[in-house]
C-alpha positions in Angstrom: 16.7 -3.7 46.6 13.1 -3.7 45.5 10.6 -2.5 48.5 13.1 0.2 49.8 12.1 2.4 52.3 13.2 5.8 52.1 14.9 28.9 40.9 11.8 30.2 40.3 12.1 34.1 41.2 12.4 34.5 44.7 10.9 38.2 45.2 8.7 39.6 47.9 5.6 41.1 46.8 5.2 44.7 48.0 2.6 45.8 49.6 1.9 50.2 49.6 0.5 52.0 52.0 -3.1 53.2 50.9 -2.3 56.4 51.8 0.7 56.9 49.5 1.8 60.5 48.9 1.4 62.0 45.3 5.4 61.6 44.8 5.1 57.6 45.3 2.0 57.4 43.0 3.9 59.4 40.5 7.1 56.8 40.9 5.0 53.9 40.4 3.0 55.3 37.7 6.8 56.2 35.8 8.7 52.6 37.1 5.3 50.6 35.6 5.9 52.6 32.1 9.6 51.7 32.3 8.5 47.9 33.0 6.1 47.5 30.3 8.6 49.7 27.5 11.1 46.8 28.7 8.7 43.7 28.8 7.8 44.8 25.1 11.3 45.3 23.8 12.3 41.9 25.5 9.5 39.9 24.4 9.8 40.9 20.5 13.0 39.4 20.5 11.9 35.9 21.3 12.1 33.5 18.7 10.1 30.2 18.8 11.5 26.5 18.4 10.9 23.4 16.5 8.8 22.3 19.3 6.9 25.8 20.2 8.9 27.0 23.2 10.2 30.3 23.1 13.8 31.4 23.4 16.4 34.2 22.6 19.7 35.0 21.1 22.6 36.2 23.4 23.4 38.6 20.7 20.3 40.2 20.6 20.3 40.8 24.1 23.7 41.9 23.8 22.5 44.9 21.7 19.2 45.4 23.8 21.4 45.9 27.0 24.0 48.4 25.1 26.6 46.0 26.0 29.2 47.2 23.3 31.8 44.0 23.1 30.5 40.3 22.6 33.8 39.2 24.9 32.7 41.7 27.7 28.9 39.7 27.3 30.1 36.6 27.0 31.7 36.8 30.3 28.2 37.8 31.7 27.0 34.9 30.1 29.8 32.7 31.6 28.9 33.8 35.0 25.0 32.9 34.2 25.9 29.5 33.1 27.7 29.1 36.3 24.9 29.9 38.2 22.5 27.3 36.6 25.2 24.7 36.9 25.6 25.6 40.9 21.5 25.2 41.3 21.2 22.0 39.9 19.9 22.5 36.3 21.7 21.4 33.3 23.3 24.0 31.3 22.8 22.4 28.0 19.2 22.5 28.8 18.9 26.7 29.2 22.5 27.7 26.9 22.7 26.2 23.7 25.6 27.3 21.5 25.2 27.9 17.8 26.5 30.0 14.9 24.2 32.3 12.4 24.0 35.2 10.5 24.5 38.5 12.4 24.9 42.2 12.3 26.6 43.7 15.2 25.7 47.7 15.9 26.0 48.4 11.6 28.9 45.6 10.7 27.9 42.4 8.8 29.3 39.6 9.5 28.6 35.9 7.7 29.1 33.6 10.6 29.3 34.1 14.6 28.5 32.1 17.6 25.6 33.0 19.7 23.4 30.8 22.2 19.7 30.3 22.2 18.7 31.1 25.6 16.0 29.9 27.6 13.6 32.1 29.6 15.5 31.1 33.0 18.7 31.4 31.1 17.9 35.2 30.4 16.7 35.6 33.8 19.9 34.5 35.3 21.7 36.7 32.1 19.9 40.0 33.2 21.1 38.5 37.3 24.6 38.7 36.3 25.1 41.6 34.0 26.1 45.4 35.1 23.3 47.7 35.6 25.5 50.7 35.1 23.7 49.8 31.6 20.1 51.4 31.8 18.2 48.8 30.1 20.0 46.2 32.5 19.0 48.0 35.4 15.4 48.0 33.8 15.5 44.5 33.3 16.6 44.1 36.7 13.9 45.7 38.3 11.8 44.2 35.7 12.2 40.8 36.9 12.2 41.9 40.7 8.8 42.3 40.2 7.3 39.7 39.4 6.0 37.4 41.5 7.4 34.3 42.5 6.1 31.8 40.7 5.8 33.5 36.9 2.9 32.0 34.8 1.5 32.5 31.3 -2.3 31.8 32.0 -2.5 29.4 34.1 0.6 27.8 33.5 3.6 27.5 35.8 7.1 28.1 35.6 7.4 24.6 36.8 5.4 23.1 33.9 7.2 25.6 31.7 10.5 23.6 33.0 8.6 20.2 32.7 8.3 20.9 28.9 12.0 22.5 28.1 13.7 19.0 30.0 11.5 16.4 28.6 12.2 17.7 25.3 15.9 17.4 26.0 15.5 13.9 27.6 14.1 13.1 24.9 16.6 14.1 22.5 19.3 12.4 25.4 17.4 9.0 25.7 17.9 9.0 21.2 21.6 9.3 21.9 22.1 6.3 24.9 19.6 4.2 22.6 22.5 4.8 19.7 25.3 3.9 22.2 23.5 1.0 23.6 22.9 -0.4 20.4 26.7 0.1 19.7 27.6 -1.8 22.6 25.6 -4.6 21.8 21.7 -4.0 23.2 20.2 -5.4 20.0 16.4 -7.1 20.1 13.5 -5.0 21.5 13.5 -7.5 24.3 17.0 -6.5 25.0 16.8 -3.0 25.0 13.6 -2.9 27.5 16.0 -4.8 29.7 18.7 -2.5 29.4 15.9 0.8 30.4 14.6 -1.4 33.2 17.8 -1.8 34.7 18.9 1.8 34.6 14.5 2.7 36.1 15.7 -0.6 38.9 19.2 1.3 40.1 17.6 5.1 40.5 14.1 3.8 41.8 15.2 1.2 44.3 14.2 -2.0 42.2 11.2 -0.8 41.1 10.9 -1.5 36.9 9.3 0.4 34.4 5.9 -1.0 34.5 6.0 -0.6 38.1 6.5 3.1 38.3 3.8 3.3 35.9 1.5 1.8 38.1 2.9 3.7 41.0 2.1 6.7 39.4 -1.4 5.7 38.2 -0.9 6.0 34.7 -3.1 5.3 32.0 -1.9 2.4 29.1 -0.9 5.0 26.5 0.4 7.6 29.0 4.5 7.6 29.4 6.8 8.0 32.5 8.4 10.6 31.4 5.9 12.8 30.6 4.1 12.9 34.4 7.6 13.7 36.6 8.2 16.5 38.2 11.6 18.5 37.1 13.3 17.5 40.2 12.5 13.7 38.9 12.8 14.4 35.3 16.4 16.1 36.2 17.7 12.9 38.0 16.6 11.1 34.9 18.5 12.9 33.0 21.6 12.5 34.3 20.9 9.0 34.8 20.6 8.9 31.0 23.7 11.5 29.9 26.2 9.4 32.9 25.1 5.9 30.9 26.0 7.5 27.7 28.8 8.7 28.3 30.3 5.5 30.1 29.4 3.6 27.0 30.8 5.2 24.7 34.0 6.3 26.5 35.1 2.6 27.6 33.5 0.9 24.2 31.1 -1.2 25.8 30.6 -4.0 23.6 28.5 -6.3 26.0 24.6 -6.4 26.1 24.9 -8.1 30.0 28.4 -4.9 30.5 25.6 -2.3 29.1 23.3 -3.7 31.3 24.6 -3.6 34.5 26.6 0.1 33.6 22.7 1.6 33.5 22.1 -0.3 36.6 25.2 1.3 38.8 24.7 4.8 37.4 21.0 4.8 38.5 21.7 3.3 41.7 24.8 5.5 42.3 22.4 8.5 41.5 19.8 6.9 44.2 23.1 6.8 46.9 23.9 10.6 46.4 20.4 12.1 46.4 19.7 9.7 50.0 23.2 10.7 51.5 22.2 14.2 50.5 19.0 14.2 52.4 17.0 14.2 49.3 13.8 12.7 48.3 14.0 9.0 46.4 12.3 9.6 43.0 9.6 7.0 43.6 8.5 9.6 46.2 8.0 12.3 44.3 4.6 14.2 43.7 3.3 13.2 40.2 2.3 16.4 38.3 -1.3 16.2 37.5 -1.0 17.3 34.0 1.4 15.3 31.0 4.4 17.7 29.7 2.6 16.8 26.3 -0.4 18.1 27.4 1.2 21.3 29.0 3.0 21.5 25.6 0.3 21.4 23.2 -1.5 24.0 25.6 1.5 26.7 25.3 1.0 26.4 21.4 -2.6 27.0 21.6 -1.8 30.1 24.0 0.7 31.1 21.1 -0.6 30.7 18.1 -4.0 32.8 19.6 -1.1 35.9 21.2 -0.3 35.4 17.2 -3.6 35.7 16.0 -4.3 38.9 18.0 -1.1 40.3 17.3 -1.6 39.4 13.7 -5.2 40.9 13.7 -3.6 44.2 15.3 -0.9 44.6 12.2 -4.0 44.5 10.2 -6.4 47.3 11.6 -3.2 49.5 12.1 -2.6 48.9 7.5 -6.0 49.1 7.0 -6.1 52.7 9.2 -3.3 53.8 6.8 -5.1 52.8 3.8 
């Protein structure tokens, strides 16, 4: 088939009238306070990962909202994950589940299961919940604010997304390696093989090397790290689907394994084209690596923990 042809925030920003009465001024003055008392709260409860991209725990945002039961949360939470699912994104990607040490409102407990959320994941948390709760209703018109495309610096939410999936690719393409190797993909030789055939079936023919050139690459840059989300998120599932097949029928064919990765890719291909979506070959190729974007949202962090850090400081030192 070689040579085939072929939720960011959605708010308005508002615009006020320059002669606004003394009563609006006064509103927007109070509503900005409210904003920024709820940006702080909500921002001192993320916690940073192995790989420097920030997150937070259900439960903590379970006592931040004054949500009294975990079950009654949960079910928020339920409703969230259904919402990612329904726009396309991978809900192991935004809710992961985990157990930890926790005291809820004064009662210790040794064990409890929580999720580590993702930014979106909270987003789509504070969508869902009640905002008979006045921190929710905070949050709410928190988020409303914001413009639609949310940036730290100068970058995007998209690049932000770039970074979260190719570290979970990542971890994903670990995992099909492990049941390829089970099901006989052995020699380095074979293994390339095996990834060309899955890159052949989702890009029309087109093997690794050539998307690389497609995309203008240099020699040491990777694929993955210069696609898009929509691209990276097709690859994804091109990767989980092949895993899953393996292991679940017990592959034990190199040529079987093979031709599986092939199918799955170009099955993927059928259902984006019968969709009226865009090929991945396509695509728009981001300008900047989700390594680079990466390695810039550290440096953003670790000088936010500098300041912070020299702020802690001046305010002892004041004491003293």
């Amino acid at each position: 088939m070689k040579g085939e042809n072929s939720s960011n925030l959605g708010v308005n920003k508002t615009s006020y009238n320059s002669r606004m009465d003394i009563n609006s001024k006064s509103n927007l003055l109070e509503n900005s306070s409210k904003y920024s008392e709820f940006e702080k709260s909500f921002e001192e409860l993320s916690k940073f990962d192995e790989q420097h991209l920030d997150f937070w725990y259900a439960r903590d945002l379970q006592q931040l909202f004054d949500y009294p039961h975990w079950t009654e949360f949960e079910r928020v939470i339920k409703k969230a994950q259904l919402a990612c699912e329904n726009g396309g994104n991978e809900i192991k990607s935004h809710f992961i589940l985990t157990t930890r040490p926790f005291e809820v409102f004064g009662v210790q407990f040794k064990e409890v299961a929580d999720y580590k959320l993702s930014r979106f994941a909270t987003y789509l948390i504070i969508q869902n919940a009640d905002p008979k709760f006045k921190v929710v209703a905070q949050a709410q018109s928190y988020f409303a604010s914001k413009v639609r495309s949310v940036q730290i610096g100068d970058i995007t939410s998209e690049e932000i997304k770039r970074v979260e999936m190719r570290r979970y690719l990542k971890s994903e393409n670990i995992k099909l390696s492990r049941a390829a190797k089970k099901s006989g993909v052995s020699s380095s030789d074979d293994f390339s093989d095996f990834y060309n055939k899955g890159y052949e079936g989702l890009y029309g023919g087109l093997s690794a090397k050539e998307i690389h050139e497609r995309k203008g690459l240099g020699e040491d840059e990777k694929i993955l790290d210069f696609m898009s989300s929509t691209e990276m998120a097709a690859n994804l599932f091109r990767v989980t689907q092949t895993k899953d097949i393996l292991q679940k029928h017990d592959i034990k064919s190199a040529k079987a394994a093979k031709d599986i990765h092939f199918n799955v890719g170009h099955s993927i291909r059928k259902t984006i084209k019968e969709m009226g979506g865009v090929p991945p070959e396509y695509l728009e190729t981001p300008k900047r690596s989700a390594q680079e974007v990466s390695k810039e949202l550290l440096h953003k962090r670790e000088g936010k923990k500098r300041i912070d850090d020299k702020k802690i400081n001046q305010k002892i030192s004041k004491k003293n």
